[in-house]
C-alpha positions as CSV (number, residue, x, y, z in Angstrom):
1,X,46.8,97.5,113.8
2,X,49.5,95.1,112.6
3,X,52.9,95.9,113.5
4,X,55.9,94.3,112.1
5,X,58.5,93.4,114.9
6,X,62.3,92.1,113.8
7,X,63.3,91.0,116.7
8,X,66.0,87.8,117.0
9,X,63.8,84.6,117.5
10,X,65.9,84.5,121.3
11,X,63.2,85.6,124.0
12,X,63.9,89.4,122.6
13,X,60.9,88.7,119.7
14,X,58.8,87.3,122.3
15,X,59.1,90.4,124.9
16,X,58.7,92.8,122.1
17,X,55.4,91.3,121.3
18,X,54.4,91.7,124.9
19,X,55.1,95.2,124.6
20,X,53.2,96.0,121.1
21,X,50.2,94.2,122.7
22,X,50.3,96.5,125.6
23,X,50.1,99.3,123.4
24,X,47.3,97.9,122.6
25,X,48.6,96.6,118.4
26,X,48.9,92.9,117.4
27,X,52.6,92.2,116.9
28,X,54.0,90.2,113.5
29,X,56.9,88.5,114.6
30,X,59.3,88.3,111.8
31,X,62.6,87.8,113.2
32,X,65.5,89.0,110.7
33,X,68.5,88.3,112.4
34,X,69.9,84.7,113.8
35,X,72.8,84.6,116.0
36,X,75.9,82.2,115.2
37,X,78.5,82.4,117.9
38,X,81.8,82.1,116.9
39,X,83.4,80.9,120.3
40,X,85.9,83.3,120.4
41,X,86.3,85.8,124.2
42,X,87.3,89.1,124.7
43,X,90.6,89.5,125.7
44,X,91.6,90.1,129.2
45,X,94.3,92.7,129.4
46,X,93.0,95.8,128.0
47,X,91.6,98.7,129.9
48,X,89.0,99.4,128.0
49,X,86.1,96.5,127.0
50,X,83.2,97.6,125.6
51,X,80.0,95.9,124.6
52,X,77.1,96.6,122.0
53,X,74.5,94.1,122.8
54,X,72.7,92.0,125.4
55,X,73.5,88.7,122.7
56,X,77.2,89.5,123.3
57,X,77.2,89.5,126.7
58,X,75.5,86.3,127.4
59,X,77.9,84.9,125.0
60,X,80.2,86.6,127.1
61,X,79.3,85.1,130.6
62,X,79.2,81.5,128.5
63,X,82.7,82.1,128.3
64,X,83.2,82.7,131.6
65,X,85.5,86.0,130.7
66,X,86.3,87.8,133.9
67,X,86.6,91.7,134.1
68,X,89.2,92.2,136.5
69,X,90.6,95.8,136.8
70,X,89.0,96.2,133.3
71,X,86.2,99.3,132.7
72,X,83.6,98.1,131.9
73,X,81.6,100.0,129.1
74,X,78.3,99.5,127.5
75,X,76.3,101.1,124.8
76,X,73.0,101.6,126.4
77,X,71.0,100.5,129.6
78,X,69.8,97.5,128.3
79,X,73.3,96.3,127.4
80,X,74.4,97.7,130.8
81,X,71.6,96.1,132.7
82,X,72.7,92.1,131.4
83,X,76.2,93.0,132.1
84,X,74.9,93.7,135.6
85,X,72.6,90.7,135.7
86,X,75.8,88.8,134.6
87,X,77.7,90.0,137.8
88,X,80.0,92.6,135.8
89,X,80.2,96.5,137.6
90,X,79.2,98.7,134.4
91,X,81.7,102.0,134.8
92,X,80.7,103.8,131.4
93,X,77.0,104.2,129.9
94,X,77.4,107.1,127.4
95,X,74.1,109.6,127.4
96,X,73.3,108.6,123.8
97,X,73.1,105.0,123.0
98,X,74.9,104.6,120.2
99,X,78.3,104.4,118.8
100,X,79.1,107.8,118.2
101,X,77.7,108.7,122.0
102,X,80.0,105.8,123.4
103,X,82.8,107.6,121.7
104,X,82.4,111.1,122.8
105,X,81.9,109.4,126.1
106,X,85.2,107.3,126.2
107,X,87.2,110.0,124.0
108,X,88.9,112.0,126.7
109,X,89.6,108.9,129.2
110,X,91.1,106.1,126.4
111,X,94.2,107.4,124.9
112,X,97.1,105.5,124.8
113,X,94.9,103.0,126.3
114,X,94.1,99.4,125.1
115,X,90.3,99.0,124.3
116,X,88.7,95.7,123.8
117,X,85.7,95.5,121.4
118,X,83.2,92.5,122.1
119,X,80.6,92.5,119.7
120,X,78.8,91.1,116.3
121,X,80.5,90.8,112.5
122,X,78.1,93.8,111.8
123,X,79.5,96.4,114.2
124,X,80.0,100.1,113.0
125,X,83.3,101.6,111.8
126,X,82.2,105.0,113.5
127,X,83.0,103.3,117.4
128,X,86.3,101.4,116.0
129,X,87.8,104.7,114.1
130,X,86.0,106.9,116.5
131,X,88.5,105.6,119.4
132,X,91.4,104.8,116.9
133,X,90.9,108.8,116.3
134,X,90.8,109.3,120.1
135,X,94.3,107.5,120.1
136,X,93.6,104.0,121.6
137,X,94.7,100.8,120.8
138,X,92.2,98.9,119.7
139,X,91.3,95.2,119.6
140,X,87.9,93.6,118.2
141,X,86.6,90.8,119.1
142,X,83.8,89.4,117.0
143,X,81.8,87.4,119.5
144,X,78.7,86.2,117.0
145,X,77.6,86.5,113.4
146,X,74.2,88.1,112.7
147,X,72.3,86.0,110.0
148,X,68.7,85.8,108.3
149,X,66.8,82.9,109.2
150,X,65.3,80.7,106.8
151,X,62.0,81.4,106.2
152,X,62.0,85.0,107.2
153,X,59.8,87.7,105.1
154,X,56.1,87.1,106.3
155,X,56.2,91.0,107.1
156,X,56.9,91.5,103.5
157,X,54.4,89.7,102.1
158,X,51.6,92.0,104.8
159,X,53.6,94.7,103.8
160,X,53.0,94.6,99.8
161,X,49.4,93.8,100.7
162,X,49.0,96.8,102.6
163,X,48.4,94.9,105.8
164,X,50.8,96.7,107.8
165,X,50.3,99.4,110.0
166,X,54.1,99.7,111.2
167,X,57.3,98.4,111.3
168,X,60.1,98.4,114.2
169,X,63.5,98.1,112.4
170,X,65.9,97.5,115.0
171,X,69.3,97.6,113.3
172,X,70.4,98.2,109.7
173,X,70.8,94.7,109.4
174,X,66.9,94.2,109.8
175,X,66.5,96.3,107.0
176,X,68.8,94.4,105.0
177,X,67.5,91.4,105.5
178,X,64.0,92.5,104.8
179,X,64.8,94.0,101.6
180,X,66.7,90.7,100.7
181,X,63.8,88.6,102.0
182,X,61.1,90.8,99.7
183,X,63.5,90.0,96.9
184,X,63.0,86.1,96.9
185,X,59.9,86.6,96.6
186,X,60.1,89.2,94.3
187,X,58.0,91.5,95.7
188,X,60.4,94.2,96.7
189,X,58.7,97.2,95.0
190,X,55.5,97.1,96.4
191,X,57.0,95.9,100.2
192,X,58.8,99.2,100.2
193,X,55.3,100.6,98.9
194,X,53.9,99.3,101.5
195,X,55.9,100.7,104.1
196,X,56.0,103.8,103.2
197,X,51.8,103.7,102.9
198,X,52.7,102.9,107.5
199,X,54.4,104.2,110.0
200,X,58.2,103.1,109.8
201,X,60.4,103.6,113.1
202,X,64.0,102.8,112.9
203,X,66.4,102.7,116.4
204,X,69.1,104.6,115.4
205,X,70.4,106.6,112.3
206,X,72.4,104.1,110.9
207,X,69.7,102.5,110.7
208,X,67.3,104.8,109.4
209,X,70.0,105.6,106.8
210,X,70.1,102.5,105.6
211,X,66.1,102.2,105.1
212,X,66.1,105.9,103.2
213,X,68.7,104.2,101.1
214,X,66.5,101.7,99.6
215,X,63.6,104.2,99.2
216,X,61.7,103.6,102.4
217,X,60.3,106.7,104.3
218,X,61.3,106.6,108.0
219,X,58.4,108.4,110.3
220,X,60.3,107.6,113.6
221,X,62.9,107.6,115.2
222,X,63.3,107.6,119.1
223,X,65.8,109.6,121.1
224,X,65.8,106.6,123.6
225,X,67.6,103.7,121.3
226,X,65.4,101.1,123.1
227,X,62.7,99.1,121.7
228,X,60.2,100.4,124.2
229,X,60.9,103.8,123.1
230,X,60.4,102.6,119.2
231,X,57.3,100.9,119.5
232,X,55.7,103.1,122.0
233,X,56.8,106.1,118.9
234,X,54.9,103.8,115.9
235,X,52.0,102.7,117.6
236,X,51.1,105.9,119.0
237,X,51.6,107.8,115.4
238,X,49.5,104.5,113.6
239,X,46.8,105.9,115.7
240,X,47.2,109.1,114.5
């Protein structure tokens, strides 16, 4: 069974290969999003800093930003587990990993409080407004840009073959790009064909939003927003 991974091309594609192997699939590695950094750093006087992404927080120990009396929050384990490797305490994981569960986990603690935002250009309004709404002051920092590589789209091509068994979309962003890469080749009709003839599993419903959007049936998707969780989900109901 071929499954379509969309993984950045950063040792994240490689380990998530690894994984759909040991489920016992063959990975396709198309990787949909590059990262650009932008140089900037997070601030260092809010209360609040929050991070979305293990990309952001190497970025983030490249700058050498310290933490000080800052609380330290991140948006899932994986996220909380580089800001550890990095030597930063992690004080806030929410239950859900997402941007709405980091909210409802922050809501009651940030108000009146200045919250620091380290992330990518494609962030979600729903954690920015969710902690405006829950009356902090807050300041984004965009740490990197999220881009599609050149050459990107071998997934589409399987995928308007019928080749594929799954797909693993990530982020909304992967779907984007997918969709954008199909069109260059202008195969975007029976890509999305394809897809919906496999099993699609989105992290996330943003994500899986964004993929019903342009027509594509989503099968999957995890309670766990980890790739682990996502591929263990497709693989198991390709079987099926």
């Amino acid at each position: 069974m071929k499954i379509a991974v969309f993984r950045p091309d950063d040792g994240r594609a490689a380990a998530a290969a690894e994984t759909i192997r040991d489920l016992g699939a063959e990975p396709v590695l198309d990787p949909m999003l590059a990262i650009e950094p932008t140089g900037d750093a997070p601030r260092e006087d809010a209360e609040f800093a929050v991070f979305t992404s293990t990309s952001g927080v190497e970025l983030l120990a490249d700058a050498g930003w310290t933490a000080g009396e800052t609380m330290v929050c991140a948006i899932g384990s994986s996220t909380a587990d580089a800001l550890r490797e990095a030597g930063y305490t992690v004080d806030v994981v929410p239950e859900q990993y997402s941007s709405a569960g980091l909210v409802d986990a922050l809501a009651d603690r940030v108000g009146g409080a200045r919250v620091e935002v380290a992330r990518s250009d494609h962030g979600s309004d729903v954690l920015l407004d969710g902690l405006e709404d829950a009356g902090a002051y807050v300041h984004e920092t965009v740490l990197y840009r999220l881009v599609r590589p050149e050459g990107a789209g071998s997934s589409a091509d399987l995928a308007a073959r019928g080749q594929l068994a799954g797909a693993c979309f990530t982020a909304s962003m992967t779907v984007e790009n997918f969709l954008a890469a199909a069109d260059d080749r202008g195969i975007r009709a029976p890509a999305i064909a394809g897809l919906n003839d496999a099993v699609v599993g989105c992290i996330g419903e943003p994500t899986r939003e964004r993929a019903e959007r342009a027509g594509i049936e989503v099968d999957v998707v995890p309670d766990v927003a980890e790739f682990e969780a996502l591929a263990a989900a497709v693989v198991e109901r390709a079987e099926r």
